[in-house]
N, C-alpha and C positions, 0 to 999 in steps of 0.2 A: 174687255176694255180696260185701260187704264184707269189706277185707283187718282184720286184725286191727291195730291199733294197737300203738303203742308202750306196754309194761308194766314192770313193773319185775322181769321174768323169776319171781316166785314159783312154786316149782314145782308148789304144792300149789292155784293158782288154777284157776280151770272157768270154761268158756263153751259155749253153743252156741245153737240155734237150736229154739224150742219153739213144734209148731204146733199151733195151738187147733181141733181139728172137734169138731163135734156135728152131730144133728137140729138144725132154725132153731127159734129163739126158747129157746133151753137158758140162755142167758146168757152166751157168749163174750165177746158187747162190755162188757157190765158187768164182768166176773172181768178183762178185758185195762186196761179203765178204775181198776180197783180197787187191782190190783196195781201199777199206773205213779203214784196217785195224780194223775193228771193225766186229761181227758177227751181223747179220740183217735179215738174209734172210739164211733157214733152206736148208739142204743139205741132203741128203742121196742116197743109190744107185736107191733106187725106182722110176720109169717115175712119173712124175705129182707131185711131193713133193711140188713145187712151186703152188698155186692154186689163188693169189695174185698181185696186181700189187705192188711191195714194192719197195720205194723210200731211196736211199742211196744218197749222196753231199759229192765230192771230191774236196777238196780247193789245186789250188794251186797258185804259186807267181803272174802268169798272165792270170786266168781263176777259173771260179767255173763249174764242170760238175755234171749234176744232173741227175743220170743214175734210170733208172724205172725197174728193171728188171722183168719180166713177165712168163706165165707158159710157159712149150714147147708147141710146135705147132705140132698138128698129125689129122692125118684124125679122126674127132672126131662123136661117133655115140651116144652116149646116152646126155639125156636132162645136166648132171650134165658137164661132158668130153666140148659138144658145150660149153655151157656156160666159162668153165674156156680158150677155143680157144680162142671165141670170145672177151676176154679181153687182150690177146694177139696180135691180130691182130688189135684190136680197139684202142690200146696205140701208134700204128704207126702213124697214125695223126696226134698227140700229140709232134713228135721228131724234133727236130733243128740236129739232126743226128742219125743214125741206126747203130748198132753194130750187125751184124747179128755172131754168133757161131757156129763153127760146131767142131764135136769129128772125127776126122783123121784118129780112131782106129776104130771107127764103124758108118759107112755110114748109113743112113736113108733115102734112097728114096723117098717113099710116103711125107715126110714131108719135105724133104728139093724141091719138089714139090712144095705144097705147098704155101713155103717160098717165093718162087723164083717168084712165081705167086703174091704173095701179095706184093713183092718190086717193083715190074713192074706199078705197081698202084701208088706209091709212088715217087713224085717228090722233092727227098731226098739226100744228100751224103749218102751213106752205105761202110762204110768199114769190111773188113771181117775176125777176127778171128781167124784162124785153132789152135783148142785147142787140148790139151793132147800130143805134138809134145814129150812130153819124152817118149811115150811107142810105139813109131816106130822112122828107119830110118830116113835119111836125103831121101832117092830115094823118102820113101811113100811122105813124106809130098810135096815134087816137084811134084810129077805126082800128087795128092789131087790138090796142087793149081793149077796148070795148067788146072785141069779139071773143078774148079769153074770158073777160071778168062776167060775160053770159053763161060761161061752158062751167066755173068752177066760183067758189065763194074763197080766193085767197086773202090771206091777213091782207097784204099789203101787194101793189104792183109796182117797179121801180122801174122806168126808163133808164138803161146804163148803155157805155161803150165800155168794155172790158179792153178794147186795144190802147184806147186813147184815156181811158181812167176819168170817164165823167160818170159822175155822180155814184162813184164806188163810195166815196164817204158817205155820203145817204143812204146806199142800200147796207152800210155796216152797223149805223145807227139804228136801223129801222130793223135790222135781226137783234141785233142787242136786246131791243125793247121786247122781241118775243122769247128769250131763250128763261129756264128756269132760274133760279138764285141757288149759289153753291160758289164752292170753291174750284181752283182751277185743278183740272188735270195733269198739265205737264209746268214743270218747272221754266223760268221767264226765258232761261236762254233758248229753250227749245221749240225749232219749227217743225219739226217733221219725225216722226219716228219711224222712217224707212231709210234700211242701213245704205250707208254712200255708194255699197257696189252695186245696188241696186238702181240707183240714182246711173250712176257712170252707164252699166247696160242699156237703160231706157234715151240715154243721151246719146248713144251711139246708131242705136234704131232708127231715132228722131233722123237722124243724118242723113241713115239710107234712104228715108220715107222723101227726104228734100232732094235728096244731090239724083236720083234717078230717075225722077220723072213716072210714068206713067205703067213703066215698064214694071215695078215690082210693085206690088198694092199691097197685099198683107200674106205674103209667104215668106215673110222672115220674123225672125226672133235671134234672140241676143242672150247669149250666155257670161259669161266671168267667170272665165279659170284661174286666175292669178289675181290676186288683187292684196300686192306686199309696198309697204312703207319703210326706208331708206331713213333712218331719224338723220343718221349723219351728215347724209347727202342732200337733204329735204327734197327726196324724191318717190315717186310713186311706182310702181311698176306695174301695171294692168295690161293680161292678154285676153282678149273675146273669142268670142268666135259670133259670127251670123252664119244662122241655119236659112239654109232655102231649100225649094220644095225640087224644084228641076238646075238640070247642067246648064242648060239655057238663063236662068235668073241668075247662077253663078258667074255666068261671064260676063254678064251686065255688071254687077255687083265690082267684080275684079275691073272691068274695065281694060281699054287699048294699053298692054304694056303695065297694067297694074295700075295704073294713073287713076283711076274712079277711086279703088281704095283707098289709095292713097290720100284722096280728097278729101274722104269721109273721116279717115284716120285725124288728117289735119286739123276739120273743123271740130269733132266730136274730142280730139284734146286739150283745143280750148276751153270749150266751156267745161270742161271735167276741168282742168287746172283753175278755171273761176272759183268753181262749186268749193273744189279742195282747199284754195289759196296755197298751194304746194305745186311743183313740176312734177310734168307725166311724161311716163316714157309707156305710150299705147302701141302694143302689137295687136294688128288683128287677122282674123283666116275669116276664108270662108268656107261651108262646109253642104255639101248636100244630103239632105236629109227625106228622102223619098213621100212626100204628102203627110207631111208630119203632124199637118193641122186638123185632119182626118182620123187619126192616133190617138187615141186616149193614153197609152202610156206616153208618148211622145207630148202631147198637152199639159202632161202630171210633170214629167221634165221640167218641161218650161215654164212650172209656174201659176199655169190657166186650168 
């Protein structure tokens, strides 16, 4: 981890490290995106989008929180699924507090399992989440809490929407009041200490995960071959490649006439030109990579 920075010694300052698990698709990367006001960490409706531990830094007047948000957690069976668990559940060590999430609207048993199993090991505050609280009642979300605050003793329970940003100020308060006293880790300007190309790959992924539909679930990955800055020109030059598993996901991917690409290209340049505040000039291939996520050297490539 990172050394803590120079402060201005206040005594009464907090910092630490808050790790985001849930069940997949709970909403981590939105509530981590939410809170940083900055996009970080890719979102889409697909389980496993998050395959990453990706680091956001929230400054505020008497605290710096430095939240990890991690994949979901699910009964996991093949070589590539364990591996992305097990960095979930191995980021918990790592936390000066737990933010565990749960979606209100759709229960996961098996994993909030699990979850509940792997906090019991943890001698940690966890305060707990219930996210998505606009798409039910006020009855649901009371019987939800009441039936977690049976199952675990957490600091604190907060009703939030991380889409819509209700009562994200409350549940920042209310980590505040549980984090240790110290100085901060990263310097004011800094949200994130994962490098931009990193950021730009995961941006590109995001797209295929959107613009395909149903047809590609998780047999891609994203690499960065080129990733060169133009001071002159104020421009960027980024070429990728998406790895896929079969020739058939490939033509999905390319699309009628190259048109899909193309589309992916489009949108994933924008939000890479957000991120940058610079123009991009993205190329991108696709490539097939014969069951790559079955591969342990082929996993170690990518990353995972």
């Amino acid at each position: 981890m990172n050394k803590p920075v120079a402060h201005d010694d206040r005594s009464d300052f907090k910092s630490g490290f808050v790790i985001i698990v849930g069940a997949p698709n709970v909403g981590k990367s939105t509530l981590l995106n939410r809170v940083l006001g900055e996009k970080i960490s890719i979102t889409s409706k697909k389980p496993q989008t998050t395959r990453n531990r990706i680091l956001g830094v929230v400054h505020r007047p008497c605290s710096q929180m430095v939240f990890i948000d991690t994949p979901g957690i699910h009964r996991a069976e093949n070589i590539f699924n364990i591996r992305i668990v097990g960095v979930a559940l191995g980021a918990m060590g790592d936390a000066d507090l737990i933010l565990l999430m749960i979606d209100v609207t759709h229960p996961d048993p098996s994993s909030d399992a699990i979850l509940l199993e792997a906090l019991k090991k943890q001698n940690r505050p966890v305060i707990l989440a219930v996210n998505k609280i606009d798409g039910v009642d006020k009855a649901k979300i009371l019987e939800v809490i009441e039936e977690w605050a049976a199952l675990y003793e957490f600091r604190e329970v907060v009703p939030v929407s991380a889409k819509q940003g209700t009562q994200i100020d409350t549940l920042l308060e209310v980590m505040e009041t549980a984090l240790p006293h110290g100085p901060p880790y990263f310097p004011e300007d800094s949200i994130t200490d994962i490098p931009e190309r990193f950021i730009a790959a995961e941006m590109i992924r995001e797209k295929v995960f959107r613009l395909t539909g149903q047809e590609i679930p998780y047999s891609i990955a994203v690499t960065v071959e080129v990733f060169s800055e133009d001071v002159n020109r104020g421009l960027v030059k980024i070429h990728a490649s998406i790895h896929v598993e079969r020739d058939s996901q490939k033509g999905i991917v390319i699309g009628n006439g190259g048109r899909k690409l193309k589309q992916i290209g489009e949108v994933a340049r924008k939000d890479i030109e957000r991120m940058l505040g610079s123009q991009v000039f993205l190329k991108l291939f696709v490539r097939v990579q014969k069951n790559w996520s079955k591969d342990t050297k082929a996993l170690r490539q990518f990353g995972y």
